[in-house]
N, C-alpha and C positions, 0 to 999 in steps of 0.2 A: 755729875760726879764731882765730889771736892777733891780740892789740890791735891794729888799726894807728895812726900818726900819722902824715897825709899828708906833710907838709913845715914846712919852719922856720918858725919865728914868724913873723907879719907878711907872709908870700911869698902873692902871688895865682895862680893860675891856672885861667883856664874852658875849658870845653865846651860845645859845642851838638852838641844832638843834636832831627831831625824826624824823628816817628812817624807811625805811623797814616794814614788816608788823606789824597789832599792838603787841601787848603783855599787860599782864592787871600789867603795873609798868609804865606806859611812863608816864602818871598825876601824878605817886605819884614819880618819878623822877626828875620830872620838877620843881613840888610843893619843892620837899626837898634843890634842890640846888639854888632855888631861896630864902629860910628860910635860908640856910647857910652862903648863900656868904653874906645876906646883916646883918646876925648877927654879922657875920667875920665884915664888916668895910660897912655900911650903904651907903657909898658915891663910894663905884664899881657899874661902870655903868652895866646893865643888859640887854641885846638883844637877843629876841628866833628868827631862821630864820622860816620862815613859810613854811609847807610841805617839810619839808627835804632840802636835796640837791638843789632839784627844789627854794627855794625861797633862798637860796644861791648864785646860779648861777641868778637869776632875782634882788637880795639885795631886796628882800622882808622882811621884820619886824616888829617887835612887839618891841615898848619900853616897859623896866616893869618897870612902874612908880609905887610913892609910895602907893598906894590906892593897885595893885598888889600885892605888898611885903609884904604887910600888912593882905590880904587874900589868903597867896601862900597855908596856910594849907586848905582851900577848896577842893584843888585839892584832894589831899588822898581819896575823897571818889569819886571820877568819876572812869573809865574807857577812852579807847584812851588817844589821842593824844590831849591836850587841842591848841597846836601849829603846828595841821595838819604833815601828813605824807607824801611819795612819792615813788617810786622806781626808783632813777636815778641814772646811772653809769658812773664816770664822765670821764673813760678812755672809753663810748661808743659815740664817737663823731656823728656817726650819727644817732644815735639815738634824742640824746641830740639838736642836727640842727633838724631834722623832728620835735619834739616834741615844736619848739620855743623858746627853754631852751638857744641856744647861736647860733648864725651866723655863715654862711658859711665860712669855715678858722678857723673858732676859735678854741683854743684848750676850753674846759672846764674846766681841769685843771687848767690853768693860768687863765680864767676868775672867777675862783671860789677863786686863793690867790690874786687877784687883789682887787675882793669885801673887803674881808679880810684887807687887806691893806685900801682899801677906807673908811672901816666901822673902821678901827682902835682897832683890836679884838686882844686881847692879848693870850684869855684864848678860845678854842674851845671846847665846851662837845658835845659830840657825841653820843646820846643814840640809840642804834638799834645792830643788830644781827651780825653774821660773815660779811656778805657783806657793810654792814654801816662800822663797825670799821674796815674792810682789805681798803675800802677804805679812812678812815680817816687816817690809817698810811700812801697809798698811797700819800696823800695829805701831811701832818708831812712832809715825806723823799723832796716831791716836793718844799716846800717850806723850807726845809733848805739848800736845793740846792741853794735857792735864798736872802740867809743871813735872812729872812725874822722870825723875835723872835715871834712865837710863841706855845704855848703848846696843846697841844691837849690829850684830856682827853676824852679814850671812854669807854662808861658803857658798858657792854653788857647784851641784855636783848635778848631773844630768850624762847617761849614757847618749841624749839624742845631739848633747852641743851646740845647745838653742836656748843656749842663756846668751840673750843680746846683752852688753857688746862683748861680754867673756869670748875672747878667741881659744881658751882650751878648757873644759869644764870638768869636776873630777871623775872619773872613773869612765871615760869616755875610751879612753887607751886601753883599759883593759878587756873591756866589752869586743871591741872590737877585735882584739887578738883571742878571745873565746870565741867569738863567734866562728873565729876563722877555725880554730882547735874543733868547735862542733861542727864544721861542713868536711872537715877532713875525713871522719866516719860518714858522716852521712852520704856523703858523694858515691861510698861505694856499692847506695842501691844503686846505681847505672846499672853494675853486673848481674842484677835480680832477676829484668825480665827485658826483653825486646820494647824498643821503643818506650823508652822510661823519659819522664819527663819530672823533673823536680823543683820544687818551689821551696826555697829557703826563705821563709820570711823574717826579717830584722823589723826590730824597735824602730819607733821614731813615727809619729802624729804629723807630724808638718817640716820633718827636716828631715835628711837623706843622707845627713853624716855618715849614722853608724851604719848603714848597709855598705853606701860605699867606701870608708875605711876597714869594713868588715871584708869587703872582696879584692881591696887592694893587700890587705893585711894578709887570707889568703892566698893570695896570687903569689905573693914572696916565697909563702911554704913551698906553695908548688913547685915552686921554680925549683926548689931545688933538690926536688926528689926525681929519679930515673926510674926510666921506663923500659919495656922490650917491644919495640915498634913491630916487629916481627909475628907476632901472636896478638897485631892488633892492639895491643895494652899500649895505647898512646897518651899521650897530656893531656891532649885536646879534650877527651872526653872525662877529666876530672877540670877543665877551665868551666870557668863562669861564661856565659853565653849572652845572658843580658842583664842589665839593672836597671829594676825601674824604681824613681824614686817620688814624691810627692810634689817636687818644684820643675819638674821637666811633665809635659803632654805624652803621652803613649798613643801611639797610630798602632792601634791593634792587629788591622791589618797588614801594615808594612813591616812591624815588628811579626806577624803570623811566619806572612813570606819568607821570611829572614829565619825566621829560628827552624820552619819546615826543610828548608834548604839542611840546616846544621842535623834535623835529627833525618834527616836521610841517609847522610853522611855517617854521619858516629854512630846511630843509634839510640841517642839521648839527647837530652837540650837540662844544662843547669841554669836555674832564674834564680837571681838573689832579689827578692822585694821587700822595698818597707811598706811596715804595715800603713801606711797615709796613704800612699800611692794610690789611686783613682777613688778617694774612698769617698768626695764629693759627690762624685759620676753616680756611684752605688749608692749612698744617700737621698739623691738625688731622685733615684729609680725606687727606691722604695717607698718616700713619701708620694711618687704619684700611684704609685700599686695601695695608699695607704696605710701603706704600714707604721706601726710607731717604731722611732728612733731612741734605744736603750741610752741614755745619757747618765754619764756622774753626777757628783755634788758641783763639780766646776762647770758643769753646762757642758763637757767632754763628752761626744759620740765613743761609746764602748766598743773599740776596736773587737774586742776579740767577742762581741755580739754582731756585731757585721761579718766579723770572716774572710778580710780583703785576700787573701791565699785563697782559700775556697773557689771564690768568686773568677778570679784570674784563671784559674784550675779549670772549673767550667768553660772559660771561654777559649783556653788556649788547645785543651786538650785533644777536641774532635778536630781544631786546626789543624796543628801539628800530628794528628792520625798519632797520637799517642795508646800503647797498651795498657798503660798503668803511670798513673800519676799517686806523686808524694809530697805530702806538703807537711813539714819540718818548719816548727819553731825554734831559731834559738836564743830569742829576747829571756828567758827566768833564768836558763844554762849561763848568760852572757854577763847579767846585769849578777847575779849572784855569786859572782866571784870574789873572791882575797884581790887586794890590790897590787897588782904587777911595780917592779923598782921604778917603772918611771912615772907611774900615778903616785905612789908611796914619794917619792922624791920633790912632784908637785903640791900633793896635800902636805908636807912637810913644812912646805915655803909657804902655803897659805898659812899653817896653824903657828908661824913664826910671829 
């Protein structure tokens, strides 16, 4: 590919573009850097690509004209993506050809700094998780290979908080206080039927943040609601019981004993689990059963085709002499929230 040179000296022009799954900061990231740049100097042009990557590689866009600019604080209170999401990997070329995303031959790559070049973008923001921003650097290094000026700026937002070395990632805080908001309802199947056993499972592939800020964040609520000990209606059996996450071993066993003990007692056993949690184990046991393993365009096992709740459910259930098991997502309730004031107050300082 020949040199390119975006545009004239001195001339600004950005993009945004949200990847990857949601997180509840992608509106109020959007909204912030569209209030910045045009407080910064009113006359930088502004273009979001539409659904990620995907309207990148198609130069699909949104102008954000001035009636936009002018109601970018709207955003703050929605949840998603107000400029649609995607999961496209632009070093999966055949993926990318199957899906209609670029033609047989193409690199994606090049077809995505060509748009770049054509759309005349100086400045690229990249809001989305590890795989959005490894591959926006991707892109950066590809396109300096190619003289090609320009900057690339990624946020990272992630409800799992496995952007290495980001110690707080956005919308990780607010997830985590839904999640806790959705077990508050859901805790009260305990009272449905005898010997209830329930599995909450939380987000998170390889990291165990958001479960357990999800059940310490709950555990706060609880704390400070009352109870009639009297009629039985105790804490205990609205507390968390166990968590299992993806970087700690689970002794099924020892954990059985342990939670059989608790629903002897109460009558219930509550599990917060992230969905990684044992899901090698399960992997593991299905390629020797033969089975094929449901993978993404990132080479990603499709959690929610394996079933790690499920699975845990089966084995714990006839353990613990359970009547009735429940197994409660709240990763879409979690991740699709408006941004809480203290993520809203972080994304703020990143879009500074």
């Amino acid at each position: 590919m020949a040199a390119m040179n975006v545009c004239d000296q001195g001339r600004t022009k950005v993009a945004i573009l949200t990847s990857g799954g949601l997180a509840p900061c992608l509106s109020s990231a959007v909204g912030y850097l569209i209030e910045k740049y045009n407080k910064l100097d009113p006359s930088i042009e502004i273009i979001c690509y539409r659904n990620g990557y995907q309207g990148l590689l198609l130069r699909e866009s949104i102008v954000v004209d001035a009636l936009a600019r002018k109601t970018a604080s709207v955003l703050q209170a929605h949840g998603g993506s107000p400029i649609g999401n995607s999961r496209v990997k632009l070093t999966n070329v055949s993926d990318c050809v199957k899906r209609g995303l670029v033609k047989e031959g193409e690199n994606p790559m090049q077809v995505a700094a060509e748009n770049l070049r054509t759309d005349e973008i100086t400045i690229l923001h990249t809001i989305g998780g590890d795989d959005t921003n490894t591959q926006a650097a991707s892109l950066s290094e590809f396109l300096l290979s190619h003289d090609y000026e320009l900057t690339v700026v990624g946020l990272p937002k992630t409800i799992d908080n496995d952007v290495i070395p980001i110690r707080q990632s956005l919308g990780a805080w607010t997830a985590a206080e839904q999640g806790a908001v959705y077990f508050e309802n859901i805790v009260n199947e305990t009272s449905a039927n005898p010997r209830m056993l329930i599995i909450h499972e939380c987000m998170g592939r390889d990291c165990g943040y958001l479960t357990a800020a999800t059940a310490i964040k709950y555990r706060e609520r609880l704390r400070d609601s009352w109870f009639i000990d009297e009629l039985s209606f105790i804490k205990a059996k609205k507390d968390v019981h166990a968590v299992f996450i993806p970087e700690l071993p689970i002794d099924m066993d020892a954990e059985a004993t342990r939670l059989r003990a608790i629903m002897d007692e109460l009558d219930c056993v509550n599990i917060f689990l992230s969905e990684g949690a044992g899901v090698k184990d399960i992997v593991a046991l299905m390629e020797a059963n033969g089975e094929e393993i449901p993978r993404d365009a990132f080479g990603h096992v499709k959690l929610d085709k394996i079933n790690p709740g499920q699975w845990f459910a089966s084995k714990f259930a006839p353990m613990l002499n359970a009547q009735k098991v429940l197994i409660q997502k709240s990763g879409y309730f979690a991740r699709s929230a408006a941004a809480n004031s203290q993520d809203r107050h972080l994304i703020e300082k990143c879009a500074a």
